[in-house]
C-alpha positions in Angstrom: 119.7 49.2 222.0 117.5 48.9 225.1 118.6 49.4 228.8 118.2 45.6 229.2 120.2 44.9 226.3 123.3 47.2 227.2 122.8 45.9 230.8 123.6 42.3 229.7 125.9 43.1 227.0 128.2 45.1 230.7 127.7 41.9 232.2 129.0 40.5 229.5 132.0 42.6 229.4 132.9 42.0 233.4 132.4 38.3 232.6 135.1 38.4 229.7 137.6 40.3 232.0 136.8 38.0 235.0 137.1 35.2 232.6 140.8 36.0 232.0 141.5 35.1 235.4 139.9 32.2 236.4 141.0 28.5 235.5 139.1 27.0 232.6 136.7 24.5 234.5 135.7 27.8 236.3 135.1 30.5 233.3 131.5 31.7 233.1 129.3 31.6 229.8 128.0 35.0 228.7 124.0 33.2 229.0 121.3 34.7 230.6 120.9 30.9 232.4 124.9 31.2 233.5 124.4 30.3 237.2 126.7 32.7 239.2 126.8 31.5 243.0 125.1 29.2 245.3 124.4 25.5 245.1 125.5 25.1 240.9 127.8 28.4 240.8 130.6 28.8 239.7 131.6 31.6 241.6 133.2 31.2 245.6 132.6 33.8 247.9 135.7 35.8 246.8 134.8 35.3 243.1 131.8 36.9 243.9 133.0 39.9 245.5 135.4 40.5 242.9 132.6 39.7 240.2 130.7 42.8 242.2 132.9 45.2 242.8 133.5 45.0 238.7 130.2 45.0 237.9 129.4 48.1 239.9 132.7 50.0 238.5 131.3 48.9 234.9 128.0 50.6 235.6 129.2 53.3 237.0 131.2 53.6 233.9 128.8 52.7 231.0 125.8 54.9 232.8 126.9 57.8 233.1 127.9 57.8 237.0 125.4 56.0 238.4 126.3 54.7 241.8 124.6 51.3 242.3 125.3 49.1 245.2 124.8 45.3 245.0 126.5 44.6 247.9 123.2 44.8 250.2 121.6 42.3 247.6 124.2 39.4 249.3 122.2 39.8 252.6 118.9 38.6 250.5 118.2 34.2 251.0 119.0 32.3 247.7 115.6 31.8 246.4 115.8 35.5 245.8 119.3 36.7 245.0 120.1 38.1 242.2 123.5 36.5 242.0 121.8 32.5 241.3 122.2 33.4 237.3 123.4 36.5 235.5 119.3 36.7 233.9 118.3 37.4 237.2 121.2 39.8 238.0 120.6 41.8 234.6 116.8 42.5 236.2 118.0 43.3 239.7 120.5 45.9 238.1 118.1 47.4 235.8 115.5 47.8 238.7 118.4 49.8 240.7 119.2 52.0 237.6 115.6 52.8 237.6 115.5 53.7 240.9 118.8 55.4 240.8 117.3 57.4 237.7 114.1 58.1 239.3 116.1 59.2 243.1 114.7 56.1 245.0 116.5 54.1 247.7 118.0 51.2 246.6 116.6 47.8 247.4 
């Protein structure tokens, strides 16, 4: 299994457990396309941070401590958030766990 490929299949796993706690019109599809926030999200603002916080505990978890922070990336404009579809979220994260892995600052 690739980096990429265990990276989606986390995201995957934080959307099943978030998924067990939102309302059915809300619940997000496990699709690279899934839009997560902004203007066709299905995520609010608190969804969002909850949606983080997990995804950064799962990483941490499933590779071997790393300490990513995707906080920071909320501060970026739309166009070029990672948080507009979980495709784009699954690159962002792999770039930080290559820089994590290669002892670079975190974008």
């Amino acid at each position: 299994m690739t980096n990429q490929e265990r990276i989606t299949q986390t995201v995957f796993e934080v959307i099943d457990e978030l998924n067990q706690l939102l309302p059915a019109e809300q619940r997000l599809e496990k699709s690279a396309d899934t839009p997560l926030f902004g203007k066709s999200g299905r995520l609010d603002s608190l969804g969002l941070v909850n949606f983080i916080v997990a995804t950064e505990q799962k990483i941490e978890e499933k590779f071997d401590g790393a300490a990513i922070t995707l906080a920071d990336s909320m501060a970026l404009p739309e166009e070029h958030s990672p948080f507009t579809s979980v495709g784009k979220l699954v690159n962002h994260l792999s770039l930080l766990l290559e820089q994590e892995a290669n002892g670079q600052t975190h974008i």
